[in-house]
N, CA, C and O atoms as a CHARMM CRD file, in Angstrom:
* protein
*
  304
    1    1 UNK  N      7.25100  32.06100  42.36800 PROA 1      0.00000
    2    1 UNK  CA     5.98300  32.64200  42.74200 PROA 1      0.00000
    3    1 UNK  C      5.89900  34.04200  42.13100 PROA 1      0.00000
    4    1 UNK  O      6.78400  34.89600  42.19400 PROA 1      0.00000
    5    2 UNK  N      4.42300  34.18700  41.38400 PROA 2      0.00000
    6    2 UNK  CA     4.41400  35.81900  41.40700 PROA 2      0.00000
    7    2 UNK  C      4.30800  36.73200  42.19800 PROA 2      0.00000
    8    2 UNK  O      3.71900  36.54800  43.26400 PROA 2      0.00000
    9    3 UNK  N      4.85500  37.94600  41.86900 PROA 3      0.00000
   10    3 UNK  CA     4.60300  38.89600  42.82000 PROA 3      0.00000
   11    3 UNK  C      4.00700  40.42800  42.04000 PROA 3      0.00000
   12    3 UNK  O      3.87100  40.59300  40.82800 PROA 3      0.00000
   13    4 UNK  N      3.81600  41.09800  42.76400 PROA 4      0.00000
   14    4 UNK  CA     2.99000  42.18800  42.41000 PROA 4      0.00000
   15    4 UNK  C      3.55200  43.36200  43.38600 PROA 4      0.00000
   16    4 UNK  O      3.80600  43.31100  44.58900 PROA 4      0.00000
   17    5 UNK  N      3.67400  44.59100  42.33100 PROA 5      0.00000
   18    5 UNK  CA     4.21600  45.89400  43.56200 PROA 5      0.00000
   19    5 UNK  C      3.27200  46.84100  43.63800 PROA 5      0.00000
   20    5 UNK  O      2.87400  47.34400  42.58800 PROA 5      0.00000
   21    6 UNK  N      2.78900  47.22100  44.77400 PROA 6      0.00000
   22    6 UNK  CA     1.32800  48.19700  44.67900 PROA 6      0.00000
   23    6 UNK  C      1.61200  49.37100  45.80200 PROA 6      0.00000
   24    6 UNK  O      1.71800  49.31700  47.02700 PROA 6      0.00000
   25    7 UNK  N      1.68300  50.39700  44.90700 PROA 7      0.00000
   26    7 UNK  CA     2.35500  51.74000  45.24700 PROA 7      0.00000
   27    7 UNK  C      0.67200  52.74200  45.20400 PROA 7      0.00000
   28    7 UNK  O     -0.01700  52.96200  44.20800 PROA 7      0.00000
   29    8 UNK  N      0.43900  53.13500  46.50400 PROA 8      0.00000
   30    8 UNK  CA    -0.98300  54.03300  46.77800 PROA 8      0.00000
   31    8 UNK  C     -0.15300  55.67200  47.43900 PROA 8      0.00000
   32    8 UNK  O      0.64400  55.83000  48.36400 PROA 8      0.00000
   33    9 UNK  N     -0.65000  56.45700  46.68300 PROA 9      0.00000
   34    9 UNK  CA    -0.26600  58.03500  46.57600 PROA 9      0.00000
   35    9 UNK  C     -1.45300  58.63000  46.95800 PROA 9      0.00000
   36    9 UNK  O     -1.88400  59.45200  46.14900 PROA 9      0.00000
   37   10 UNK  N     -2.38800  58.37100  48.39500 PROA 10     0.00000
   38   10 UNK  CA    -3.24200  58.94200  48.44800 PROA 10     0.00000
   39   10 UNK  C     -3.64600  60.85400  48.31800 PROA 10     0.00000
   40   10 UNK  O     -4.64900  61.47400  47.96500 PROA 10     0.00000
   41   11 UNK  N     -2.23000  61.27000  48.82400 PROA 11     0.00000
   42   11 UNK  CA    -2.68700  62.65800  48.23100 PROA 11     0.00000
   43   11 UNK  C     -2.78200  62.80700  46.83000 PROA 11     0.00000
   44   11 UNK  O     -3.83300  63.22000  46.34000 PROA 11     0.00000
   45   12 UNK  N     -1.35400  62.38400  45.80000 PROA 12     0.00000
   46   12 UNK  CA    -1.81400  62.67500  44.62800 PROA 12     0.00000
   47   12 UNK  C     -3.03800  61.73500  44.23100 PROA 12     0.00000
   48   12 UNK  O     -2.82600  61.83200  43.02200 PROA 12     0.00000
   49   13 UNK  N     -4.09800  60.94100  44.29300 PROA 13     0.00000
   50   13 UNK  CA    -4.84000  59.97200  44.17300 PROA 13     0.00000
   51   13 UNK  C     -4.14100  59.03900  43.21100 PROA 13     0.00000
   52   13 UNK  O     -4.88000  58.67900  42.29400 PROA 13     0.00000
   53   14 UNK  N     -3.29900  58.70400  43.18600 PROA 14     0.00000
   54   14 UNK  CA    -2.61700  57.95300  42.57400 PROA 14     0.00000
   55   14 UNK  C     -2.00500  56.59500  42.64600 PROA 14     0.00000
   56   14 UNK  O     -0.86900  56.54900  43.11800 PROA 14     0.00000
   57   15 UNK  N     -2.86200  54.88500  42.05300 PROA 15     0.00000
   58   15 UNK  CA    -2.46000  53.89200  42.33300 PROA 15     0.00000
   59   15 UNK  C     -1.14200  53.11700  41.27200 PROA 15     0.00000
   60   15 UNK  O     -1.42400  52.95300  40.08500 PROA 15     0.00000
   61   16 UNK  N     -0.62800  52.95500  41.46000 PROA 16     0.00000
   62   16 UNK  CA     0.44600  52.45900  40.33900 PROA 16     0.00000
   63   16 UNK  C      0.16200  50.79200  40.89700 PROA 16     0.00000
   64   16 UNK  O     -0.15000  50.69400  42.08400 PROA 16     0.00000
   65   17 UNK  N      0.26500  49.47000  40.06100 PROA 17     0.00000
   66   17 UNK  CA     0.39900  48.37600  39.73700 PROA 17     0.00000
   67   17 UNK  C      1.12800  47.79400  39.33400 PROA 17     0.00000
   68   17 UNK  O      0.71600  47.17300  38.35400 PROA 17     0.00000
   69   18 UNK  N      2.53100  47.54700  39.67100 PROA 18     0.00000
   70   18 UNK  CA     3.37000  46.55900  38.61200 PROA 18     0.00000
   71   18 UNK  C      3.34500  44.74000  38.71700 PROA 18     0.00000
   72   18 UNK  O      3.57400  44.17800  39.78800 PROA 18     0.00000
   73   19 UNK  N      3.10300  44.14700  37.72700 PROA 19     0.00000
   74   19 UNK  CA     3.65800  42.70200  38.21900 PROA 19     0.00000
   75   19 UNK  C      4.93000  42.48800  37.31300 PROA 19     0.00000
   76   19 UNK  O      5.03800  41.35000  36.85700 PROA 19     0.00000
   77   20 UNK  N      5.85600  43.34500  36.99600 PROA 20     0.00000
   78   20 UNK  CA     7.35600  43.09200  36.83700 PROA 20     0.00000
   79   20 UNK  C      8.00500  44.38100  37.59200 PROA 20     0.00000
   80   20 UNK  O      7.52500  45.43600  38.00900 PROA 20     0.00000
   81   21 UNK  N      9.49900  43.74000  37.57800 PROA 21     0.00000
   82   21 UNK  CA     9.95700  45.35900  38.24300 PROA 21     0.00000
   83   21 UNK  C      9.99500  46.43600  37.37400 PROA 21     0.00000
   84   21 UNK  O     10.21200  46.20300  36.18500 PROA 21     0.00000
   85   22 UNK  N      9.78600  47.83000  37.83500 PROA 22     0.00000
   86   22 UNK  CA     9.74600  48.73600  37.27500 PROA 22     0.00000
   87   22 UNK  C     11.16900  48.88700  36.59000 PROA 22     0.00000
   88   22 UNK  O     12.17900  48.25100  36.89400 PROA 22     0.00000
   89   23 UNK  N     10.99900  50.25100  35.19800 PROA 23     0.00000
   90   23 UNK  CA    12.58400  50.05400  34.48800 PROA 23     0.00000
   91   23 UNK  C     12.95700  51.52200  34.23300 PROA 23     0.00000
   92   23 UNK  O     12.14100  52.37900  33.89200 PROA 23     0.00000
   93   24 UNK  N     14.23800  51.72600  34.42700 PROA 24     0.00000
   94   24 UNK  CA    14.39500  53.08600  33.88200 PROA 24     0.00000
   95   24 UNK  C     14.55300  52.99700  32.57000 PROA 24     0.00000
   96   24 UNK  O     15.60900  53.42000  32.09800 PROA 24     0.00000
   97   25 UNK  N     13.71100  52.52300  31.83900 PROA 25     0.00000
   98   25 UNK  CA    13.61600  52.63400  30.42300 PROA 25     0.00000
   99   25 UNK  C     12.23100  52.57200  29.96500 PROA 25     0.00000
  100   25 UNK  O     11.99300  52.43300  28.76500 PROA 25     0.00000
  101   26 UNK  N     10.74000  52.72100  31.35500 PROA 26     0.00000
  102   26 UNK  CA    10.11500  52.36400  30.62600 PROA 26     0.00000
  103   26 UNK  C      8.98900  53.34500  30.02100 PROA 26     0.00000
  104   26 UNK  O      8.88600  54.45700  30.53800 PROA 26     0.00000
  105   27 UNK  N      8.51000  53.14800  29.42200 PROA 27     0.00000
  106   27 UNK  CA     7.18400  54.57000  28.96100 PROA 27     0.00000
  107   27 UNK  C      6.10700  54.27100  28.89600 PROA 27     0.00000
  108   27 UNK  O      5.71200  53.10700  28.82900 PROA 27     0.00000
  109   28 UNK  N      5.19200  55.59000  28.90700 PROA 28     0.00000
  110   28 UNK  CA     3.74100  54.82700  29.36600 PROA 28     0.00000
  111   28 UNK  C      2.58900  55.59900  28.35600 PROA 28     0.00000
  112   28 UNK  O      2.56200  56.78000  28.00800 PROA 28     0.00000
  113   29 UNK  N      1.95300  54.84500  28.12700 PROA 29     0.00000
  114   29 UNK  CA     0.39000  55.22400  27.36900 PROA 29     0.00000
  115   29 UNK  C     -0.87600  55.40000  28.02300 PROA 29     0.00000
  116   29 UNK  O     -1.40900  54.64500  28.83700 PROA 29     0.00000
  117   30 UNK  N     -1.23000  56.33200  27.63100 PROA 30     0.00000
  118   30 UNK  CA    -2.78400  56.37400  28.64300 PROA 30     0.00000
  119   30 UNK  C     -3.83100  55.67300  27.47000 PROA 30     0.00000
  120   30 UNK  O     -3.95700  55.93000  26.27300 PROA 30     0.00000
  121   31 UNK  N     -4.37700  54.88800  28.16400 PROA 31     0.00000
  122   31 UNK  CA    -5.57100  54.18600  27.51400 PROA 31     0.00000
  123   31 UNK  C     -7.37500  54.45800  27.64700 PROA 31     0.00000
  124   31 UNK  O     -8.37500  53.87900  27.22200 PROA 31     0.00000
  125   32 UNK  N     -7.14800  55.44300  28.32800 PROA 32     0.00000
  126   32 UNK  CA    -8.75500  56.57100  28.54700 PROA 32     0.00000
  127   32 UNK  C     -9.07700  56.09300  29.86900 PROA 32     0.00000
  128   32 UNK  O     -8.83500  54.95300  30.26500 PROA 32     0.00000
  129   33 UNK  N     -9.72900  57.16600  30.65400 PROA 33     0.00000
  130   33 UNK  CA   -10.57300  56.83300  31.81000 PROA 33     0.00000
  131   33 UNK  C     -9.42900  57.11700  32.28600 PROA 33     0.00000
  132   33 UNK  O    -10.04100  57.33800  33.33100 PROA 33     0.00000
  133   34 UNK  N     -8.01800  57.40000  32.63600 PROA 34     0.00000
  134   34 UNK  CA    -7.20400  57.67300  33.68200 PROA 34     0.00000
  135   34 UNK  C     -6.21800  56.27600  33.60500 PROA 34     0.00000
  136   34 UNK  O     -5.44600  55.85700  34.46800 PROA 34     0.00000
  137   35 UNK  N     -6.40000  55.93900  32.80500 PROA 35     0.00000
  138   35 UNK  CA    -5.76100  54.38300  32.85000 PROA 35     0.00000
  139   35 UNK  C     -4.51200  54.72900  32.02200 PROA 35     0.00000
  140   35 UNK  O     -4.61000  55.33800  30.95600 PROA 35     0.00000
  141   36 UNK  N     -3.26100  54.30400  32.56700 PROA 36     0.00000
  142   36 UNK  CA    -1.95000  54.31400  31.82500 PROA 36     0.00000
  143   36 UNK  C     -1.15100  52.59700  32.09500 PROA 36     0.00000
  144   36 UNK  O     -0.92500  51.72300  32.93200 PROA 36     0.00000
  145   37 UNK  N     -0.98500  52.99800  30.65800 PROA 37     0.00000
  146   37 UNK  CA    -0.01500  51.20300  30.40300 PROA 37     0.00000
  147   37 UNK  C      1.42800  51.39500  30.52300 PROA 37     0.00000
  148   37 UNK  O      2.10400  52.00200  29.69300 PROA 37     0.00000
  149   38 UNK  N      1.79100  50.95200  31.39400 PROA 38     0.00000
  150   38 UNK  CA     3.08900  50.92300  31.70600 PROA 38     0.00000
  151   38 UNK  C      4.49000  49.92000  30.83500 PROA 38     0.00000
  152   38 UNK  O      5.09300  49.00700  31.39900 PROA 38     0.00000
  153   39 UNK  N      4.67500  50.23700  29.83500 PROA 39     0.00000
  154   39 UNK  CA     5.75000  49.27000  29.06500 PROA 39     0.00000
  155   39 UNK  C      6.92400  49.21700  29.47600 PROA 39     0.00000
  156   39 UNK  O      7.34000  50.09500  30.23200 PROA 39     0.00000
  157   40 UNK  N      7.79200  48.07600  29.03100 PROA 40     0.00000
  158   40 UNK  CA     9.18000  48.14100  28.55100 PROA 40     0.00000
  159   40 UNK  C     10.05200  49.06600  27.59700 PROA 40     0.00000
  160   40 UNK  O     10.73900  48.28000  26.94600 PROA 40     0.00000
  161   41 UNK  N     10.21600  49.78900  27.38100 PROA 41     0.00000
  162   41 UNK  CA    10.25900  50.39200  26.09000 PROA 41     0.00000
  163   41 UNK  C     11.33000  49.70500  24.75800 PROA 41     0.00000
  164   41 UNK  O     11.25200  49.88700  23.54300 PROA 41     0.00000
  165   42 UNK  N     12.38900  48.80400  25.62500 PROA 42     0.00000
  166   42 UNK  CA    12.90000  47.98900  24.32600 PROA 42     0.00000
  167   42 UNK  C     12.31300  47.15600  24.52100 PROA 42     0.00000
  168   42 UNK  O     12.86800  48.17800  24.11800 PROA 42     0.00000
  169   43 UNK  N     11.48700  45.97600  24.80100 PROA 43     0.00000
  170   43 UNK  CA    10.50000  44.85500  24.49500 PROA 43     0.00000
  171   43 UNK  C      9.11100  44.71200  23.91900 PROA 43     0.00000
  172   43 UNK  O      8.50600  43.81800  23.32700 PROA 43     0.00000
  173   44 UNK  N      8.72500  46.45700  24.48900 PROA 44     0.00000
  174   44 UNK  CA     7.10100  46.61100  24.12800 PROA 44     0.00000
  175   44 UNK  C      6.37000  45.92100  25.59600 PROA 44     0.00000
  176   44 UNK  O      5.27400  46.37400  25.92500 PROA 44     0.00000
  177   45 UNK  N      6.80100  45.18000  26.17300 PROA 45     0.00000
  178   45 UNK  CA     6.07400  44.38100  26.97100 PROA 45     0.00000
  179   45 UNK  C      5.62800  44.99600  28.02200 PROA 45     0.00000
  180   45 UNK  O      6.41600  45.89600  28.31200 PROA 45     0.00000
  181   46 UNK  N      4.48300  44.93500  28.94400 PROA 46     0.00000
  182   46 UNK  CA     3.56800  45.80500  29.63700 PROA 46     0.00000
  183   46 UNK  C      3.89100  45.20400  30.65000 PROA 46     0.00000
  184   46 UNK  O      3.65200  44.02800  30.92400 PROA 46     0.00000
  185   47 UNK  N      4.55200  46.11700  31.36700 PROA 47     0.00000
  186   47 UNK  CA     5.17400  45.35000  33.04200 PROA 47     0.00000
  187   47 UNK  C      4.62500  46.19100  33.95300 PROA 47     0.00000
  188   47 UNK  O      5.41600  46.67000  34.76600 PROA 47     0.00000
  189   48 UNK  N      3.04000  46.61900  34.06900 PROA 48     0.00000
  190   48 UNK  CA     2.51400  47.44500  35.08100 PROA 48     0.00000
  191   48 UNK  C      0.98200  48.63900  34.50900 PROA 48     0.00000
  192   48 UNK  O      1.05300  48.96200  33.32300 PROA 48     0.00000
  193   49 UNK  N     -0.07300  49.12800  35.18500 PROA 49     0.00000
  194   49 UNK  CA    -0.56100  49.91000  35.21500 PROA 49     0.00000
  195   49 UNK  C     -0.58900  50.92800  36.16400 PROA 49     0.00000
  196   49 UNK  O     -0.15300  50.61000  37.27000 PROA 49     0.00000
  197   50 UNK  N     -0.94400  51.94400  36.03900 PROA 50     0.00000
  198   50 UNK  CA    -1.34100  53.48600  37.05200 PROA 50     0.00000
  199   50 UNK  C     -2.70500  54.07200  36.69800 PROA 50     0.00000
  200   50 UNK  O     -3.08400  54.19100  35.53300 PROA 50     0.00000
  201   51 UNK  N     -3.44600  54.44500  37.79900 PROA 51     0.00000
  202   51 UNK  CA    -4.96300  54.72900  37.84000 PROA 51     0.00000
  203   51 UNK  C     -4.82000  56.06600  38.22600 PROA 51     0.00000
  204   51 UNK  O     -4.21300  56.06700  39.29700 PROA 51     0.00000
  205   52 UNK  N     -5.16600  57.54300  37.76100 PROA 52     0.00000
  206   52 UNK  CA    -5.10600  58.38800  37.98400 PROA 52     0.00000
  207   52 UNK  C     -6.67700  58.19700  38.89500 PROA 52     0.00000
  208   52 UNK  O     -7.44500  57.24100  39.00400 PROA 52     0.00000
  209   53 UNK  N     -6.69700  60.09600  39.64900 PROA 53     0.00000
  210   53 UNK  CA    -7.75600  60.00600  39.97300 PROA 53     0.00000
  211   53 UNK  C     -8.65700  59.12400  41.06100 PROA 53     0.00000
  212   53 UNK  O     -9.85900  59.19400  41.31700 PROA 53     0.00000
  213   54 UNK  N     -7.20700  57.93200  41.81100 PROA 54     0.00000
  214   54 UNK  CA    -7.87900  56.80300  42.24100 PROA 54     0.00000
  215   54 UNK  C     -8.42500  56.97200  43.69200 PROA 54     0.00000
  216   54 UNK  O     -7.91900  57.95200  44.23900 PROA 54     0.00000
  217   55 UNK  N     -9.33900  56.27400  44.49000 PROA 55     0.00000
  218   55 UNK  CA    -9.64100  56.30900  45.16800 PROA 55     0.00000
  219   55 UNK  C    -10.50000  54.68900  45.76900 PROA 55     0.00000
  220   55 UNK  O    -11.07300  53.93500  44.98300 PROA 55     0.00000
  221   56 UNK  N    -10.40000  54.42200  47.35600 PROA 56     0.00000
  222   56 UNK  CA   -10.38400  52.96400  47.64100 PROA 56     0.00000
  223   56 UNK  C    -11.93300  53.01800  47.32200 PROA 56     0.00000
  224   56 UNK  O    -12.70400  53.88900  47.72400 PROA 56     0.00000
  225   57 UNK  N    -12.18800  52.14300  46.68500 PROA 57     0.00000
  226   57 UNK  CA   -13.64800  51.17400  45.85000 PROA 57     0.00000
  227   57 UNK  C    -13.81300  51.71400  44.87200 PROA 57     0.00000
  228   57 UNK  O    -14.96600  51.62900  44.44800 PROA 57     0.00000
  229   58 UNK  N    -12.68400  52.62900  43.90800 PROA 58     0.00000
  230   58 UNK  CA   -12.32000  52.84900  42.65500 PROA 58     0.00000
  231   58 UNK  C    -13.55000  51.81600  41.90800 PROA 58     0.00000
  232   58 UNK  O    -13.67500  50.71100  42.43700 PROA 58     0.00000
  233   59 UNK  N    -14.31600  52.08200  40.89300 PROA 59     0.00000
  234   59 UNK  CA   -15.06800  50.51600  40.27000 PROA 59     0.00000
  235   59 UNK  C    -14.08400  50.44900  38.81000 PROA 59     0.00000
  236   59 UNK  O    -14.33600  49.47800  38.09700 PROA 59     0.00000
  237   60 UNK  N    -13.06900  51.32700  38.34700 PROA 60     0.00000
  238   60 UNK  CA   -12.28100  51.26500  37.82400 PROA 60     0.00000
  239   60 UNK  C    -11.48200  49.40300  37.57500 PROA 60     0.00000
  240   60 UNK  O    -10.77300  48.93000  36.68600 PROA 60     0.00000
  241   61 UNK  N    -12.02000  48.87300  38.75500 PROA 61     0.00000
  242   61 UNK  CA   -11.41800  47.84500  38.96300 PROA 61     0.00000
  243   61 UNK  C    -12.07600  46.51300  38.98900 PROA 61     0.00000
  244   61 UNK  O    -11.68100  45.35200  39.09300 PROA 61     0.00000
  245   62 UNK  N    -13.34900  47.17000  38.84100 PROA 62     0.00000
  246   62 UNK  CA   -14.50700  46.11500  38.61700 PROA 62     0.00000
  247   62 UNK  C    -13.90400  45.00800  37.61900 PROA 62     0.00000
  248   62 UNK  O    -14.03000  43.79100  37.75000 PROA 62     0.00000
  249   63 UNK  N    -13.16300  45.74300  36.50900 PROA 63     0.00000
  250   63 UNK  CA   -12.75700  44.38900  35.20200 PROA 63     0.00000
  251   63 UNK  C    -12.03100  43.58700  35.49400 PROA 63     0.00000
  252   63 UNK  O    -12.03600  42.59400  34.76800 PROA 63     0.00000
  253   64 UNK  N    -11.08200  43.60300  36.64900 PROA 64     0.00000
  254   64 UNK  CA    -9.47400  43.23000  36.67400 PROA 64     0.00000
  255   64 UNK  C     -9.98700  41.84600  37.29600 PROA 64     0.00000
  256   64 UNK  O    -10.87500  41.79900  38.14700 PROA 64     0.00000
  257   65 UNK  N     -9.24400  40.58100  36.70900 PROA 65     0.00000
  258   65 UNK  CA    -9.34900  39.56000  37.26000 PROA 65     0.00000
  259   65 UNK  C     -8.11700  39.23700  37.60100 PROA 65     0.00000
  260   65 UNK  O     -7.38200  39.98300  36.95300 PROA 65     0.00000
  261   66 UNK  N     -7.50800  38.55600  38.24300 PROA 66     0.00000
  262   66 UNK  CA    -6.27500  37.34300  37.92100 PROA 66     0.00000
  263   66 UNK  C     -6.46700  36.26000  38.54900 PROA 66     0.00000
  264   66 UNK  O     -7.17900  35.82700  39.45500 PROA 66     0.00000
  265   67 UNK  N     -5.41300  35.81300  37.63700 PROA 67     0.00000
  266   67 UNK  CA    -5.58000  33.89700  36.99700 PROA 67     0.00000
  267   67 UNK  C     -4.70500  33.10700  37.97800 PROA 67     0.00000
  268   67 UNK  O     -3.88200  32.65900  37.18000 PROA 67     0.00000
  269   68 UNK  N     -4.37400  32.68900  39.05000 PROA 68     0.00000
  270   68 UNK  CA    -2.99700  31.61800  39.18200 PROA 68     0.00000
  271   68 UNK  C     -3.38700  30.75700  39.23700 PROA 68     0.00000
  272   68 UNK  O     -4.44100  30.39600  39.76200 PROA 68     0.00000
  273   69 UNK  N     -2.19400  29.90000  38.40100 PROA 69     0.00000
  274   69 UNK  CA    -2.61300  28.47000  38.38300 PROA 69     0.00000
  275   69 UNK  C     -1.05000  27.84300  38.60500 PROA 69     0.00000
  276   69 UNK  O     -0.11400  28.43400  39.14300 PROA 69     0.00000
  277   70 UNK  N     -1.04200  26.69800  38.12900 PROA 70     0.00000
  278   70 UNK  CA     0.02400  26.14400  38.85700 PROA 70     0.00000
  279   70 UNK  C      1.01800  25.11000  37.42300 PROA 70     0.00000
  280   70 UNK  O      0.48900  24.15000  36.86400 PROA 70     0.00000
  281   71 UNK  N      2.29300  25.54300  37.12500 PROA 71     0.00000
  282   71 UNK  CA     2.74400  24.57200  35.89300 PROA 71     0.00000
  283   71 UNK  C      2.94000  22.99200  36.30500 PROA 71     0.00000
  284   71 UNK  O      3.36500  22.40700  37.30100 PROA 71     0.00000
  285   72 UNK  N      2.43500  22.62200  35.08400 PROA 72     0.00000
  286   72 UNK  CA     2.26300  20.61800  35.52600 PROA 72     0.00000
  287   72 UNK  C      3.96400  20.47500  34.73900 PROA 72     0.00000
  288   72 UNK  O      4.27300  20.70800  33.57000 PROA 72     0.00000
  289   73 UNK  N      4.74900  20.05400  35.78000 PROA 73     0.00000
  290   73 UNK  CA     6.09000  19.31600  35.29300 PROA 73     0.00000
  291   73 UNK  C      5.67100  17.86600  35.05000 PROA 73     0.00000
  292   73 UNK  O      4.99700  17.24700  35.87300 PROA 73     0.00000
  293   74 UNK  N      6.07900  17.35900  33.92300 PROA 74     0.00000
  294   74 UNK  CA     6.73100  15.72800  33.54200 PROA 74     0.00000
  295   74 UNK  C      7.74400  15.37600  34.00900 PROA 74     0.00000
  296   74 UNK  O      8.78000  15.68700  33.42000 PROA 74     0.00000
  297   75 UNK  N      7.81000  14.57600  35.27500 PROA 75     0.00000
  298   75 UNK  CA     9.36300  14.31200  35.72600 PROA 75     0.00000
  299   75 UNK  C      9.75300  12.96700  35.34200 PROA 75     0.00000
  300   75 UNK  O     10.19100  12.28600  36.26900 PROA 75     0.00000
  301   76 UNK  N      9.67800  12.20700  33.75000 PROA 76     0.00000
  302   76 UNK  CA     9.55200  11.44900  33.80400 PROA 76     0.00000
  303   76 UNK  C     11.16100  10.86500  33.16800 PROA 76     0.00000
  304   76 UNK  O     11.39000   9.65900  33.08300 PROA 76     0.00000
């Protein structure tokens, strides 16, 4: 099952997002609007975002969808 870690810093207004665990290796890019991409730094791979500035009904978040669905095994 996935999971998701959601870290709220209401004094600093600050939401962090991970859906992998966080790494002491990893580094981050801001992508405008307060938005930072959270990487791997040896994979490249994006294991999380952080929303500066955030606050609850943020519309920052208006875009964000997610998908679950379910893998079809062949047990044949």
């Amino acid at each position: 099952m996935a999971q998701i870690k959601v870290f709220y810093e209401p004094k600093m207004e600050l939401l962090t997002v991970f859906w992998q665990s966080p790494r002491k290796n990893q580094i981050c890019s801001e992508l405008g609007d307060g938005i930072i991409l959270i990487k791997d730094a040896d994979t490249d791979e994006a294991i999380g975002i952080e929303l500066l500035s955030y606050h609850p009904n943020d519309n920052r978040f208006d875009g964000v969808s997610v998908e679950l669905g379910q893998a079809n095994f062949d047990i044949s």
